[in-house]
N, C-alpha and C positions, 0 to 999 in steps of 0.2 A: 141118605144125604143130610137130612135134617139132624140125626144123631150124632153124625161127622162133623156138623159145625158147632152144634149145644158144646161136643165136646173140644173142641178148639177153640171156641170162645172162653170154655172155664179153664181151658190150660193158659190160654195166652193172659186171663186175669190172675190167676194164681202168680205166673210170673211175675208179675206185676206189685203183687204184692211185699209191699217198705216195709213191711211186716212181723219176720218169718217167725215162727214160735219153734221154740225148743222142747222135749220132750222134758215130764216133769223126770224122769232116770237121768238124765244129762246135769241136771242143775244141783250143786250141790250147795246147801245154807249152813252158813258160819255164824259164830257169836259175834264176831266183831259186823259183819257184815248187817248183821239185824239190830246192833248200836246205834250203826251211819244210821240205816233207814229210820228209827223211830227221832231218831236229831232229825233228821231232812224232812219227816211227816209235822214235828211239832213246830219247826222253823215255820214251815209251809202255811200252817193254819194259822200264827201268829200273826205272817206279813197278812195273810188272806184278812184277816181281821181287823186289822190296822189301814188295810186298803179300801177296805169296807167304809171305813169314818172319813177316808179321805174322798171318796164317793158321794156320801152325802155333804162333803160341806160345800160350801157355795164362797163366789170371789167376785168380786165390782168388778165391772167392765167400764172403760172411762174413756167417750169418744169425742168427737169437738166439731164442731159442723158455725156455719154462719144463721146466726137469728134473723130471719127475714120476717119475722112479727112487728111490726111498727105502730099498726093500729091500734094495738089492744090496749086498756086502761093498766096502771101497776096501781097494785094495794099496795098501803103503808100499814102496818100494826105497829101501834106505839102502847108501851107502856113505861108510863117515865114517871119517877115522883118529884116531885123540886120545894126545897126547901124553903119556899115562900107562900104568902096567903094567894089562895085562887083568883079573889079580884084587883092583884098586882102583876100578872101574866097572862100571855097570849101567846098560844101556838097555832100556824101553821104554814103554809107550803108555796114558795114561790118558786116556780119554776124555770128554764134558760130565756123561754119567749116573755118573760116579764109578767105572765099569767097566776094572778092569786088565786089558788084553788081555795075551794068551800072545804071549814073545818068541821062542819054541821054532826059530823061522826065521832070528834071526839069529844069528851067528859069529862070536867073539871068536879074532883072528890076532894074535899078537905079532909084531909089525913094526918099523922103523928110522922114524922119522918122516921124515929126509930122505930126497930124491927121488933117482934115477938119473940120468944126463943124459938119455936117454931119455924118462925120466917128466917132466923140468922143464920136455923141447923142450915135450910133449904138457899139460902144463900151462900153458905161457906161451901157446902156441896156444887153445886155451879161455877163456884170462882175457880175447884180443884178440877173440875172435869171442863174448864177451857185451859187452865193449866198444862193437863197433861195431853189433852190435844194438839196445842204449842210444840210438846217435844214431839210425841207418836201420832204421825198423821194417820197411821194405820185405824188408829182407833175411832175412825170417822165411819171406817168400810164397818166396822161393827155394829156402830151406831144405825147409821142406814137401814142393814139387815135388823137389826131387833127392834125397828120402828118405838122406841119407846115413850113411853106416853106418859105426861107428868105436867102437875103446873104445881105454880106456887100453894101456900097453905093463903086461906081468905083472911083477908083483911080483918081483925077480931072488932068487933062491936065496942065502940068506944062509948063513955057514958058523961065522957062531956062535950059541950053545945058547938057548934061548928064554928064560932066565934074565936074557940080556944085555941084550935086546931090551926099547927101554922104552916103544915106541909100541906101541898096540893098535887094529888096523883091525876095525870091527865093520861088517859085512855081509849082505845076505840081505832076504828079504821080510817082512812082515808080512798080515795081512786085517782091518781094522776097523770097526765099522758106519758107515754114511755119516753119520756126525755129527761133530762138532764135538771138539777132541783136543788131545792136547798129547804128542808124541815129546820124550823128552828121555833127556840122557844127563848121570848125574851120579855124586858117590862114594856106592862101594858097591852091592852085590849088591842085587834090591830083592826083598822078602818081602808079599807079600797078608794084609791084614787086613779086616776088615768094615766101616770107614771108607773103606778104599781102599787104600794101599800105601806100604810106606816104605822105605826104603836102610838099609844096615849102614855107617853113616858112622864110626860112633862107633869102628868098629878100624881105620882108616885116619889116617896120623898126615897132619897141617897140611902137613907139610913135601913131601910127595909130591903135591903138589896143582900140577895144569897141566893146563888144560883148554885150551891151543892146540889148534885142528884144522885139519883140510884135508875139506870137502865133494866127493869126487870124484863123490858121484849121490847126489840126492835126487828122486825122482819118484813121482808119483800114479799108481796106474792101470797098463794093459799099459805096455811099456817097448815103445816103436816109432820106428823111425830117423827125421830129420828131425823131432824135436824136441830143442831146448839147452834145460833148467831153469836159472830164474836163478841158483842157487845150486850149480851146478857149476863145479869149480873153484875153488872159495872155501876162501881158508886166512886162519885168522884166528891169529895170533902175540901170547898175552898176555905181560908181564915180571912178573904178580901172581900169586902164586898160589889166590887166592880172588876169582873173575873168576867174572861170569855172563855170558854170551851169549844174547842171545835173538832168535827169529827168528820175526816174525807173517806168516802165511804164507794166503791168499785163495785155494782151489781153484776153479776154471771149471772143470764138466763139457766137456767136445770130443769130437765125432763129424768124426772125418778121414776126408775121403774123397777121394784123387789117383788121377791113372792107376796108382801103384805100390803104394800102400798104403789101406789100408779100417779104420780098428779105432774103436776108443771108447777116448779116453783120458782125461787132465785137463794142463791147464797150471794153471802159477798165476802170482800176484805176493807180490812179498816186501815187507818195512819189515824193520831191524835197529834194533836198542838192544844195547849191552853197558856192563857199570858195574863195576868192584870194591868187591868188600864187604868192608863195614870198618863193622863194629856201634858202636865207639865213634863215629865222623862221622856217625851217622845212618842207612850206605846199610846195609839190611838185605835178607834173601834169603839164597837157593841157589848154592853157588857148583856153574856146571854148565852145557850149552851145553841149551836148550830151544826147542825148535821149536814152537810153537803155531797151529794150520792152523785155519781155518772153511773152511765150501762155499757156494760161491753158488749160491743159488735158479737161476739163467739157466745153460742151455748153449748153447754156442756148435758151431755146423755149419760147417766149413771144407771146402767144395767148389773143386775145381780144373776149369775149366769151358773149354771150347772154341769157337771161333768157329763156325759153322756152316757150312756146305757154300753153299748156297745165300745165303747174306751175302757170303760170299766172292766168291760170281759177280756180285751185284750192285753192290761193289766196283769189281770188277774192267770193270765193262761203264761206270759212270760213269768211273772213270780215261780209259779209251779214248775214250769219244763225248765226254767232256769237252775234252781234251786236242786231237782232232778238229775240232771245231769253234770250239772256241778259235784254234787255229793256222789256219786259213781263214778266220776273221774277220781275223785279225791281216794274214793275210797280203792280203787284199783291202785294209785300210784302206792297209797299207803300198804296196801297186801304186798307188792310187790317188793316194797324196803324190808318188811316184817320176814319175807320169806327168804332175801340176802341176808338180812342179819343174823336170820337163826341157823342158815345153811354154814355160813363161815363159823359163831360159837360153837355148832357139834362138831364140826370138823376141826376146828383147836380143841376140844376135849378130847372126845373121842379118838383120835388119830393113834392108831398102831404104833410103838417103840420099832425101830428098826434096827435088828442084832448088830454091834458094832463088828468091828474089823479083830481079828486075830489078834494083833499087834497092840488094841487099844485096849483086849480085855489083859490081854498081860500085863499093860502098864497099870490097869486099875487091880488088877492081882497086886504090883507089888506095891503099891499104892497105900494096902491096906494094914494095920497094925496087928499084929497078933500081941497073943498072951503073954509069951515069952519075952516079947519086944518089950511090951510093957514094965514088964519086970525089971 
């Protein structure tokens, strides 16, 4: 009884089998037919290989969710040079609540405003690569993934006294509550009052006034490679000397997260306005470069994400069966044109003459000229 069902269980899976092989005496191979196959094996390996590189590359994932962080402090990183002596300006930070935050972080350098050749390569290079981010936003998803890491060339050692020196690079961090603000940098030292705060303008003469700058960093938040702010690089050159600059500035909270890098930062977007003042025409204001930032309610999660292990294989299993089957159909409908074609040309060659009629060999008898005729 046991051997009655061993053997009914192997019959009924035999049946079963989607299988069936054919004896190798049945299968007869062609030239053309071992053409297809070695196309359809090299095809095969080709896409396989190709499928391979799209396997490993990886693509930003971009979600959006509500920032419910309120508490925490925002870093400011300033680096800014302004073309006036250091003890004729003051920068720092008044925020929506009328609150004068402490500049205590940043640092006032007496510098040369122009650049090194060094510094101009590394500035022209910055100016091109927000340039071409302008057009191709793709190329930010790049950026991101290749976390790259670079700063400017140092500041070269200068050999004359600081006296000479009429640019002043101001530098360093800030911490301010996540609200609403305005950085700015204008004449004079600024002193805290119970309204809020004001600059010592009044000992600084007109004629020393030049609020050209060069932004070589402005950012929100940890400083982490594989982000450009738009306002890096940015050198703005007045010929007035009572010129405002201003910069409205939109922070997005970002949670970055790539194979090489993990942090919480912020991007933003900028809008510029700049005007000269000139009280008697009307234009009234501060003459001074001011930065004015909000935070958007929305942060954004930039995940860099990979293909799966298992996609890949299914992939990789339809390329093949595809590719398979394809090329055996093609190759059957093709045999089967080759074997019409050639069946009709033997048959118009080949074809027996069939003896004419009685009647029609007589007329091709008198048809013909003889000797005599010709004569």
């Amino acid at each position: 009884m046991r051997r009655l069902t061993k053997k009914k269980a192997l019959t009924l899976v035999k049946e079963l089998d989607a299988f069936p092989k054919v004896p190798e005496s049945y299968v007869e191979s062609t030239a053309s037919g071992g053409t297809v196959s070695l196309i359809a094996f090299t095809l095969m390996a080709v896409l396989a290989f190709l499928e391979f590189f799209v396997y490993r590359n990886t693509w930003m994932k971009y979600e959006y969710e509500v920032d419910k962080d309120f508490s925490s402090k925002l870093r400011i990183n300033v680096d800014i040079t302004v073309a006036m002596r250091c003890q004729y300006i003051g920068a720092d930070v008044l925020d929506l609540a009328e609150n004068m935050v402490a500049s205590d972080g940043l640092k006032y350098e007496p510098v040369n405003f122009e650049l090194s050749p060094e510094q101009r390569l590394w500035h022209m290079t910055l100016l091109h690569i927000q340039e071409r981010l302008r057009v191709e936003h793709a190329l930010q998803d790049l950026i991101f993934k290749a976390a790259i890491k670079g700063a400017p060339p140092a500041q070269p050692q200068s050999e004359d006294s600081p006296s000479s020196l009429r640019a002043c690079r101001i530098h360093g961090h800030m911490y301010v509550n996540k609200v609403a603000g305005n950085f700015h940098v204008t004449v004079g030292k600024s002193i805290p009052h119970p309204r809020g705060h004001a600059h010592l303008a009044a000992l600084v003469s007109h004629d020393t006034y030049n609020f050209s700058h060069r932004i070589d960093q402005l950012s929100f938040g940890e400083v982490i490679p594989g982000i450009i702010n738009p306002l890096d690089g940015t050198e703005k050159v007045s010929a007035e000397s009572n010129h405002m600059f201003q910069y409205f500035i939109t922070i997005v909270p970002t949670k970055l997260n790539t194979y090489k890098v993990s942090a919480e930062t912020n991007q933003y977007s900028v809008t510029e306005q700049e005007r000269v003042i000139n009280h008697a025409a009307g234009s009234h204001g501060v003459s001074g470069i001011f930065m004015k930032y909000d935070i958007s309610s929305l942060m954004v999660k930039v995940t860099e994400q990979h293909m799966p292990l298992w996609q890949f294989l299914v992939r990789l299993c339809g390329i093949i069966g595809g590719i398979f089957s394809t090329t055996g159909m093609l190759h059957s409908v093709v045999g089967f044109l080759i074997d019409v074609f050639c069946c009709r040309f033997q048959m118009g060659i080949y074809r027996p003459l069939k003896e004419a009629p009685p009647n029609e060999q007589q007329n091709s008898e008198t048809l013909i000229p003889t000797e005599n005729d010709a004569q």
